[in-house]
Each structure stands twice: as C-alpha cells, then as structure tokens.
C-alpha positions in Angstrom: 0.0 0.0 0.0 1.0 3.2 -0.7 2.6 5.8 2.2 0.9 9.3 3.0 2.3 12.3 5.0 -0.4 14.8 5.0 -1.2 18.2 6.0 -3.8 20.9 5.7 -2.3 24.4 5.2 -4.4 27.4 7.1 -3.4 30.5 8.7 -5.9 31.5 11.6 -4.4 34.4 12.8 -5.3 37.1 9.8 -7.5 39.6 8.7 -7.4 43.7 7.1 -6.5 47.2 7.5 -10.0 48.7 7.8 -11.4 45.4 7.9 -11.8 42.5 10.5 -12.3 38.6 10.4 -14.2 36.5 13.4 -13.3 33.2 13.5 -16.3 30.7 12.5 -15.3 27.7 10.8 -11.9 27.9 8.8 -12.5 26.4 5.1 -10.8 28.6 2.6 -8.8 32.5 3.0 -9.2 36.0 1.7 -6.5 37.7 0.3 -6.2 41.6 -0.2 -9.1 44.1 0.2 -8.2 46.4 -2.4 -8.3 50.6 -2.4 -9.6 51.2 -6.3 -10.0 55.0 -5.3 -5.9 55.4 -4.6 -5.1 52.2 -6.0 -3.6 51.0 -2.6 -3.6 47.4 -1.3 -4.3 47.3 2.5 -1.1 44.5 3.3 -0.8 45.8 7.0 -1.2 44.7 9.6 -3.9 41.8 8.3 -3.0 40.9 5.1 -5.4 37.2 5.0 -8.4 36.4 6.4 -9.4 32.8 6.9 -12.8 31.8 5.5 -15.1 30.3 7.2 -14.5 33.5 9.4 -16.8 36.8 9.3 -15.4 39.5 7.5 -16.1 42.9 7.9 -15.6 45.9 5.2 -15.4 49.5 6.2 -16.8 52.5 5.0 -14.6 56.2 4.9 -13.7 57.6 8.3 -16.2 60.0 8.5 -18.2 61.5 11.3 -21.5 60.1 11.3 -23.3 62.9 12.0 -22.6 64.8 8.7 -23.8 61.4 6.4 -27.0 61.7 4.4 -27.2 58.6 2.9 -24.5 55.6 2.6 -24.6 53.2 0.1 -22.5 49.7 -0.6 -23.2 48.5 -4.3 -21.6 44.6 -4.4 -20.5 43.1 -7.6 -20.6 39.5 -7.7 -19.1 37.2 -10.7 -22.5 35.9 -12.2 -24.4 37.5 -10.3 -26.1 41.0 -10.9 -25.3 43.7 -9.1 -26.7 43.9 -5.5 -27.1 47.2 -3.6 -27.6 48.0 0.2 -28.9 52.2 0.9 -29.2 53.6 4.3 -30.9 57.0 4.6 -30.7 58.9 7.7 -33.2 61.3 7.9 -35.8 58.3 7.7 -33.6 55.9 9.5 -34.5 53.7 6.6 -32.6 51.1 4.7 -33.6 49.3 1.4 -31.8 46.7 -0.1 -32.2 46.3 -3.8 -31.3 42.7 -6.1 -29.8 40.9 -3.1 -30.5 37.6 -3.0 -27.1 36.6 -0.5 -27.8 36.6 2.7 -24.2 36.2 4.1 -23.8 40.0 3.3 -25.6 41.8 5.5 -24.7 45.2 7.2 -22.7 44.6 10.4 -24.5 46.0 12.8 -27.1 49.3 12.7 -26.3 51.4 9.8 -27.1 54.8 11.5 -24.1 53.5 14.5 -21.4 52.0 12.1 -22.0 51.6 8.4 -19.5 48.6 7.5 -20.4 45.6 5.6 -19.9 41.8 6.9 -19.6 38.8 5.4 -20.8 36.2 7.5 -19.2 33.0 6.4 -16.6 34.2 3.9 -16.9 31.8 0.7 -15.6 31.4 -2.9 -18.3 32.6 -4.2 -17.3 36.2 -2.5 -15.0 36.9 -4.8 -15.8 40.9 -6.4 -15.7 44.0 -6.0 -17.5 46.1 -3.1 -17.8 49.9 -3.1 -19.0 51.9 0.0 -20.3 55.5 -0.6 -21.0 58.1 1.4 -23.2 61.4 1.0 -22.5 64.0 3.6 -23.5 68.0 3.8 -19.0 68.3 2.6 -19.4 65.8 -0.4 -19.2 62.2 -1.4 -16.5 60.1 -0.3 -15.8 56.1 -1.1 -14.2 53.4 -0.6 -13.9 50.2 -2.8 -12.3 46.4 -2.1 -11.7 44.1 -5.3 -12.5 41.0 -2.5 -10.2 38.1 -3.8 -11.1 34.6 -2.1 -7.8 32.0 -1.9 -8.6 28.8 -1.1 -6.3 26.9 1.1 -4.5 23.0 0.2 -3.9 19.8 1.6 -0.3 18.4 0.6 0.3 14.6 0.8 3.7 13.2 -0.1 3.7 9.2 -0.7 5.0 6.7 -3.3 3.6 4.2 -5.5 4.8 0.9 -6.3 7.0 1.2 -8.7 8.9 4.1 -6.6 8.1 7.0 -7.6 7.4 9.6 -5.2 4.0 11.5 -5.7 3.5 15.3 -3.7 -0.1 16.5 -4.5 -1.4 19.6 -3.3 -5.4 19.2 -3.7 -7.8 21.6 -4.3 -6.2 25.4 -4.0 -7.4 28.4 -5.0 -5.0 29.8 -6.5 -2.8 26.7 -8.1 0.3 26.0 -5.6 4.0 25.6 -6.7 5.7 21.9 -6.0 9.6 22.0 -6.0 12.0 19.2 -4.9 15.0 18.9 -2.6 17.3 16.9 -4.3 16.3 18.0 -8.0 15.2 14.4 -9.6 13.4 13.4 -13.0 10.1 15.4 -11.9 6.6 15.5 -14.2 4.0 17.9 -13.1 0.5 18.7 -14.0 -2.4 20.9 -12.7 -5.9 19.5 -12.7 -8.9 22.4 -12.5 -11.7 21.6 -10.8 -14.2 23.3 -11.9 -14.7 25.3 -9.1 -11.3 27.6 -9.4 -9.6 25.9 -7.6 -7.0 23.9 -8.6 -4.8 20.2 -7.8 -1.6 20.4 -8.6 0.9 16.7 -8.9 4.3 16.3 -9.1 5.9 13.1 -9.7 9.8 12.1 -9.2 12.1 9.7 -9.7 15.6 9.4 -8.0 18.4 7.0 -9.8 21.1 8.3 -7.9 20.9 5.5 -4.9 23.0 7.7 -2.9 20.1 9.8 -2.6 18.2 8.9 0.7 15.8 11.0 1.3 13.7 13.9 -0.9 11.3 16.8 0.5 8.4 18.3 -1.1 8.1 22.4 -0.7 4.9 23.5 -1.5 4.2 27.4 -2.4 1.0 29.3 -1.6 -0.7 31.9 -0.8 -2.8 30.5 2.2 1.2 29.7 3.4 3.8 27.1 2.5 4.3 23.9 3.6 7.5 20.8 3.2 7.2 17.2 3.5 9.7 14.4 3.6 10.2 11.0 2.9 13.0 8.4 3.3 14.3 7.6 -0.3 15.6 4.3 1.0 12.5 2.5 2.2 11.4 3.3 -2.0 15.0 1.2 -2.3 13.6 -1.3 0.0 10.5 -1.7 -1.3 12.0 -2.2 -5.2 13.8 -4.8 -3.5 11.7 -6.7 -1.8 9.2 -6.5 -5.3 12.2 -8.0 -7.3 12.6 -10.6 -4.4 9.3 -11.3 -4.1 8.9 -12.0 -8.0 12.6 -13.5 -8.1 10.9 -16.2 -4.9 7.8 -16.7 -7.4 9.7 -17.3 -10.6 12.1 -19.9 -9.0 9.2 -21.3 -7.6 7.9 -21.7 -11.0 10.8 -23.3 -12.5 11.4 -25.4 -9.3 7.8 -27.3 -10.3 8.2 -27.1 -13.9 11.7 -29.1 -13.7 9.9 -31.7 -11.0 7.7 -32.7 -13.3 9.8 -33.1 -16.0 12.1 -35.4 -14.2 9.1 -37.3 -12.8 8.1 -37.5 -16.4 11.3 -38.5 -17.2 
C-alpha cells in the first residue's frame, strides 16, 4: 500500500486594514481588500483572512453625523449587481437585487455603516464599493475581494517508486519543487470550481540519494514534507525478491515434473 504524510495548510491568525475577520469555521482565505480610489492594497497589519470567518468591510472615516445617505453596491461574478442604501433622515434602509444573505450590514447602519460577510466563501470573490453622501461631499471606498482557497499536501510513493506530492484543491494553483532536483513531471488538474490540484511526480536514480522533500508554495502559506528515499530502495527490493521467490518457484515445479516424467 502506498505511504501518505499529510497536511492541511491554514493560517488562523489574519485579517485587514480597515477590515476584520471572526473566527467561524476555517475552510478557505481571503487575500487583499483592495483601495480602487488610490489604488492601494491594505497588506498591514492583516493581510489574510481565513474563511469560514466573518469579514467585515469599512466604509470612509467619516463623522456620522454629517452622512445623508451611505450606500455599498456589491458586484458578484455571475451575479447581478446587489445594492444596500441607508438614509438617515428616515432611519430607513432598502436593499435592492440581493439575494445573498451572508452579506448583511454589520450592525445598525445609522451606529457603524460597515459591511460583513458572514461566512466568507468562494463565491465572495468581487468587487465592493461603499459610498457616502455627507452635507461636505461624497466620499468612497472600494475592495476588489479576492477569495484564496487553502491545500492539503500529501507526499507518498507508489509501487513502482516513484514519489507523488499532490497539493489538492487550492485556490490559486500551488508551486511543488524538490530537494534533491530528480526526474520530476507535473501537472495541474482544475476543478471546476477555481480551484486547482496540482501533482508532481519524481524519480531518483542516484541510490546515494536517501531521502527527498516536497516544498509547496501558496498563498494561504507554505508547507515541506519528507520521505526516506531508501524504504522506495527497499520496497523495489523486496518487489524483485518477491517475484525472483515466485519465478524460481515456477521453475522449481516445472523441472519436477519433468524429471518425474522422465
């Protein structure tokens, strides 16, 4: 039977400048909440969020008793476009072509007007502008929401030897390199869903070499596995034994009967 080492890559401890994740049930992550209006990207001091986590999306600074109205139009992939109003001279809201109800204002729009996500999820990914209308002007933010699913790596070998590392259903596709460099054949598998398996195979000839790590790059965090080269010596060995014990076998009958024949 084949060998496994495996491990699920995560990074709990994340979120976002002007944003904020609550942990719920960790599944998948969210890169970068973008600044289209400066062209920034928030990197500091929470970079990643972890899905399965609430996020939360924040409006302008601005003090809340100069806003009129505040309004977060969301732009899904596939979806049309969904828009949440708040107007404070009625204390009224209206939400118009929403039909997720993961997004949801955070708390009372007329107290903070931020934006959560409740369960953060693939389909997330888009862009989310907040505008505000105050007696000085309009002001805006928006976030091109990017959702990265994270990997499981397993590193084990087959029966002829060679040494598989698979990284299984990433968001985006992971990198696989090899410590010692060995006759390596990878390939990337979609999924359907955007996210991605990535395989790499190896083969080691050098029997000096005796044992071979897997480093695996992503964006939800890297990750290394290793295996002992020699037990894939071993196990070649005890295959060519084990058919060497069968074929004598063979010929040990087969030359019985012929001298009993004889």
């Amino acid at each position: 039977m084949p060998r496994f080492l495996s491990t699920d890559l995560a990074d709990p401890e994340s979120g976002m400048i002007r944003s904020k994740c609550r942990k719920k049930n960790p599944a998948m992550e969210v890169l970068h909440l973008e600044n289209r209006n400066k062209g920034e990207v928030f990197s500091s001091p929470f970079p990643v969020c972890t899905c399965g986590y609430k996020g939360i999306l924040s409006c302008p600074l601005i003090s809340l008793t100069t806003v009129l109205v505040t309004t977060w139009e969301i732009i899904l992939r596939d979806k049309p476009s969904c828009t949440r109003a708040y107007r404070r001279d009625t204390n009224e809201t209206r939400a118009i072509n929403c039909s997720d109800e993961t997004i949801s204002w955070d708390s009372r729009p007329d107290q903070n007007p931020a934006l959560q996500i409740d369960r953060v999820a693939i389909t997330h990914d888009g862009y989310y502008r907040c505008e505000v209308v105050t007696t000085h002007g309009h002001f805006y933010h928006g976030y091109h929401l990017t959702v990265l699913v994270p990997l499981k790596v397993t590193l084990f070998q087959l029966e002829n030897g060679t040494i598989v590392c698979r990284a299984a259903a990433g968001k985006p596709a992971a990198q696989i390199s090899w410590t010692p460099g060995g006759d390596c054949h990878t390939v990337e598998e979609p999924l359907g869903n955007d996210t991605v398996t990535v395989q790499s195979l190896c083969r080691w000839e050098d029997h000096r070499v005796f044992k071979v790590s897997c480093f695996v790059y992503h964006l939800t965090g890297n990750r290394n596995l290793s295996i002992e080269q020699n037990s894939v010596s071993n196990f070649s060995f005890c295959m060519k034994f084990s058919l060497y014990q069968r074929s004598y076998g063979r010929m040990k009958k087969e030359c019985m009967e012929n001298f009993t024949q004889g």
